[in-house]
Structures are given as structure tokens and as C-alpha cells.
N, C-alpha and C positions, 0 to 999 in steps of 0.2 A: 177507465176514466170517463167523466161525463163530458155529454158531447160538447157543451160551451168550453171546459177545460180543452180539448183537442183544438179548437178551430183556435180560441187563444194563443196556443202554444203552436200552434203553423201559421200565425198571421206574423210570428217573430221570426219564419224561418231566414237563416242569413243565406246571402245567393252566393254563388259562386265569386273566389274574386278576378279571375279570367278566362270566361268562358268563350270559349271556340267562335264563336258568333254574337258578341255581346246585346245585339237590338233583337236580334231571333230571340236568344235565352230570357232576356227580358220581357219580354213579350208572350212568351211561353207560361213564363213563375207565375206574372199578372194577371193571366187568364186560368190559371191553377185553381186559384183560390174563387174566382168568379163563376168556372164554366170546366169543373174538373173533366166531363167527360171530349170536350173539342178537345182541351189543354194535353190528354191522351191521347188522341190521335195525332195531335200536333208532334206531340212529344215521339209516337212510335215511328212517324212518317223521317222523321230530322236521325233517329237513331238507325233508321235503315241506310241512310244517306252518308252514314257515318261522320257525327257529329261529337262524338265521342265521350267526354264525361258529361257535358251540359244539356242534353237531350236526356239519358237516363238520371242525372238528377230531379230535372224537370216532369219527369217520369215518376219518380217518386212522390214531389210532392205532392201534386195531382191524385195520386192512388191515396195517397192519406188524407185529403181533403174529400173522399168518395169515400173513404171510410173502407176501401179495400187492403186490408192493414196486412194482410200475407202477399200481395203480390207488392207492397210498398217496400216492405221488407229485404224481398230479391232485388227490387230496382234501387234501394240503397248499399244493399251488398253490390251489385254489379256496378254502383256510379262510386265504389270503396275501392275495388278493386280495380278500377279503370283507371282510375286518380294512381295510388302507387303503380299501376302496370307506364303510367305517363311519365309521372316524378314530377306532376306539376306541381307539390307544395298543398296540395289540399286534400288531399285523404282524411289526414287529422279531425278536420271539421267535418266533412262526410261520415267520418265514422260515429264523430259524435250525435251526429243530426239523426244516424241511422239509430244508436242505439235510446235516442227521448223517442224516437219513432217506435220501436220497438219497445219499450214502457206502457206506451200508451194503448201498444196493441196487444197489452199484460203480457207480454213473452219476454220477462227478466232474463232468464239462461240467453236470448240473442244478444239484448242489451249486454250481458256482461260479457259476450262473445267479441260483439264490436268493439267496446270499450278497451279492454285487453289488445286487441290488433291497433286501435289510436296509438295506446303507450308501449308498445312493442317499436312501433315506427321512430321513433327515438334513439333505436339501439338499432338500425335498420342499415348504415352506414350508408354509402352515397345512396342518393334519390330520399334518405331519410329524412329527420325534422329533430331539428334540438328543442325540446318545450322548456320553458322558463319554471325554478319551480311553481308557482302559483297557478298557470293553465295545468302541469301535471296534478296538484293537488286540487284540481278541479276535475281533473277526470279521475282521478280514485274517491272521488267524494260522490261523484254521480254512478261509479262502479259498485261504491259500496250503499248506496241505496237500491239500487239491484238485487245487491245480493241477499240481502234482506227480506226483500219480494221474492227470491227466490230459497225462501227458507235457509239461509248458509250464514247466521248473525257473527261467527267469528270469520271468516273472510271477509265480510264489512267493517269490523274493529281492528282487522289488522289494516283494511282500505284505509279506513278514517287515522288510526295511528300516525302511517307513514304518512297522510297529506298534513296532520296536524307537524311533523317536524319539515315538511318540505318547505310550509307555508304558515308558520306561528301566526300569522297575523291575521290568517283566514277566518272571519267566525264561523261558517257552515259548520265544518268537520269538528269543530268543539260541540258546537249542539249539538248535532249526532251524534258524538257519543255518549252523551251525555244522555240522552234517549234512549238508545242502546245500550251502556249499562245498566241505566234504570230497568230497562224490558228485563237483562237477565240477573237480578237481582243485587245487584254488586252496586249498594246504594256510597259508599264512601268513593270511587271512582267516577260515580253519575255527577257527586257532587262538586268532584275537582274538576271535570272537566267544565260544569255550568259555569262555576267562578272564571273560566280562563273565555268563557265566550260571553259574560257577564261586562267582562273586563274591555274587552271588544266592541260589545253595542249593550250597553247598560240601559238602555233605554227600552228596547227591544223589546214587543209584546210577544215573542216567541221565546225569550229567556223568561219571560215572567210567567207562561204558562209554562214552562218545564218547570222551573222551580216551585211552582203549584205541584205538579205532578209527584215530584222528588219527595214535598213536604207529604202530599198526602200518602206516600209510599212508606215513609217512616211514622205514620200515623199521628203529625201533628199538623189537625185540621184547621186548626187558628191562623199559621203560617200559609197554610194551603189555601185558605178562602181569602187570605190581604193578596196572593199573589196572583190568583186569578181573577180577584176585584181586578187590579191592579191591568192586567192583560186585556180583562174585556171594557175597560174604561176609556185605558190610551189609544185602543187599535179595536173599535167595536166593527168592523165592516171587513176584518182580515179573518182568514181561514186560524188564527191562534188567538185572535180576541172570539171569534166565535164557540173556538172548544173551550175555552177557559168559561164561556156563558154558559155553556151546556152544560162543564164539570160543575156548575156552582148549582144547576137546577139539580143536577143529580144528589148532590151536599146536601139540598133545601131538601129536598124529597127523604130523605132519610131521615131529618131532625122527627124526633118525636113530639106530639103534640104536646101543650104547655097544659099540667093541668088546672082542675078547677082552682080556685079560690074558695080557702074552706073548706073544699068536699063537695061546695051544693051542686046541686041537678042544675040538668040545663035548664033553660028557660023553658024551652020547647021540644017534645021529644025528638029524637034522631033517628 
């Protein structure tokens, strides 16, 4: 990922919701993002002390804002496993945090490592977590974009499957598969599922560039170029109005030139 995607996606990280020391941990995340390499020794000094999950979360974050993406990695597994070794109720998020952490530091197989131990904790019995279905279909929808990254497209469609019955009303896991059908050719599936996430946010300049994509995959470019108009019109400044612009120079770049009128020469030679 690029590096303003990283800092973006750790400026959202969520804190703990009761940490051991709540002014020390805060005070710790704070300087994470400001002064990653103090916020590690802050963070090593409080975890020798034994300070227990909130020092090695803090510890992660820190390593990921330094961009030390393998050693972030261990201090989100060890502030995952510290959290269930506690039963304080937040593994779940830890593990999630660990595995966008691990996304970003392209190691999909962790990410789907992590993601799997979140929704295992479920069926974990006491010190467990009952997840609602819609936080579970949100971790099989972030599971099955992993797996994808990690070359496995049907364990992604069966990810997306089950989250589209846990949580109908989800749009993500419709457009994904919708995408993911389309990738593996299976265009009358791409397109039931776009209708169902259509159906959801019809507005959506990410439904209107897949349905660009769909149309252009069944080779009707008329449809394809109104729907990526369409994409890069409503939402010019979003990462799907921008590939919809892009799909349309690539369209443009293709048309062959208009010819002469009559046959004549050009004006001037070429």
C-alpha cells in the first residue's frame, strides 16, 4: 500500500476500550502517531512493567506508524493473544486491527490467519464473544478480501457467500462478488449479485463502475461507457470515479480514428 493509504488507515486505529492504565495508554497511542520511535520505548518500558494488553497494543501501533510492518505484526499477535489469555472482551478487535495491519504489510496468509482466530472466538465458550451477524459478515468480507490477495478466489466467494446470507442487507460482500465473479468469468452471477448491491446503494459510484466493468466484459461498450460516465461524474475525486476515468481513456484510446471525408488528403502532411 501507499504510504498516505497506511498513515490514513492508522490515524482510524480504534484504542482499546479498557485499558490497564487509561491516561498512560492514551498518552502512549498519541505519541504513536507523532513520535513512533519515543512511543516504543514508552510502549517497551510499560510492557516490561507489566502492563499487559495496552502497552503491547501500543506497541504495535507505533511499529506500524514506523513502518516496521514484521515486528508490528508480532506485537499485534502478542497484544491478540494477551487479550484472550485475559477474557477482557477485546481480542475480536485486536485481531481485526492485526489483520488491516497485516494487509498493509501485503502478508494476506497473516491477515487471513488473524481474521479466522477473531471468528473462531465466537464458538470459543466462556471468555468467548457472541458477534452479531453483521460484525461477523464483516469479518468474512474483510477475510475474503485476503484471500484474494492471497491467490485462493474460491475461499473468498465462499467468504462473501456466507456474509451475503448472515447480513442481506450488507452492500460490501455483494459488490465483491460481484467482482469476483466477473474476475472468474461466471458473468450471469457477476450480474445477480451487482443488481442485489445496486438494490442497496443505487447511487453508488462503485456499483456504476462495476456495472461498467460487467458491461464491458460481455462486450457492450455503449452500456459500459454510460456507466463509467456515470461513475466518474458522480464521485470524480473517489478511488471508483477515478478508475471508471481511466477505463474510459483506455475506451477512448482504442476508438479508431474517423476517417477522411471523401478520401481527401490531409491538409498537411503527417
Amino acid at each position: 500500500m501507499k504510504p498516505l493509504a497506511v498513515l490514513a488507515l492508522l490515524a482510524a486505529v480504534p484504542a482499546l476500550a479498557a485499558p490497564s492504565d487509561p491516561t498512560r495508554y492514551a498518552a502512549c497511542i498519541e505519541l504513536a502517531a507523532k513520535d513512533p520511535a519515543r512511543a516504543m520505548q514508552m510502549a517497551y518500558a510499560w510492557r516490561i512493567e507489566g502492563g499487559g494488553v495496552a502497552p503491547r497494543h501500543c506497541l504495535a501501533v507505533a511499529q506500524m506508524h514506523a513502518r516496521h510492518h514484521e515486528a508490528a505484526l508480532k506485537s499485534y499477535e502478542a497484544a491478540g493473544q494477551a487479550s484472550e489469555d485475559a477474557r477482557d472482551g477485546q481480542a475480536i478487535a485486536l485481531w481485526r486491527q492485526a489483520a488491516d495491519a497485516a494487509l498493509i504489510a501485503e502478508q494476506p496468509a497473516d491477515a487471513v490467519r488473524f481474521l479466522t482466530r477473531a471468528l473462531k472466538l465466537q464458538d470459543a465458550g466462556p471468555g468467548g464473544a457472541e458477534l452479531s451477524p453483521r460484525a461477523e459478515a464483516d469479518l468474512l468480507t474483510t477475510r475474503a478480501e485476503a484471500q484474494v490477495v492471497a491467490g485462493r478466489p474460491e475461499l473468498a466467494m465462499a467468504d462473501l457467500t456466507r456474509a451475503t446470507v448472515l447480513s442481506p442487507e450488507y452492500f460490501t460482500p455483494w459488490l465483491l462478488k460481484a467482482t469476483l465473479a466477473r474476475r472468474g468469468g461466471d458473468l450471469v452471477a457477476a450480474e445477480a449479485a451487482l443488481l442485489k448491491a445496486a438494490a442497496l446503494a443505487p447511487d453508488s459510484a462503485d456499483v456504476e463502475l462495476e456495472a461498467g466493468n460487467i458491461a464491458s466484459a460481455k462486450g457492450d461498450t455503449a452500456l459500459a461507457r454510460q456507466a463509467w460516465e456515470a461513475a466518474a461524474a458522480d464521485a470524480p475525486d473517489t478511488p471508483a470515479g477515478q478508475a471508471a476515468a481511466a477505463a474510459l481513456g483506455r475506451m477512448n484510446a482504442k476508438l479508431p480514428e474517423k476517417p477522411l471525408a471523401d478520401g481527401a488528403a490531409p491538409a498537411t502532411p503527417r
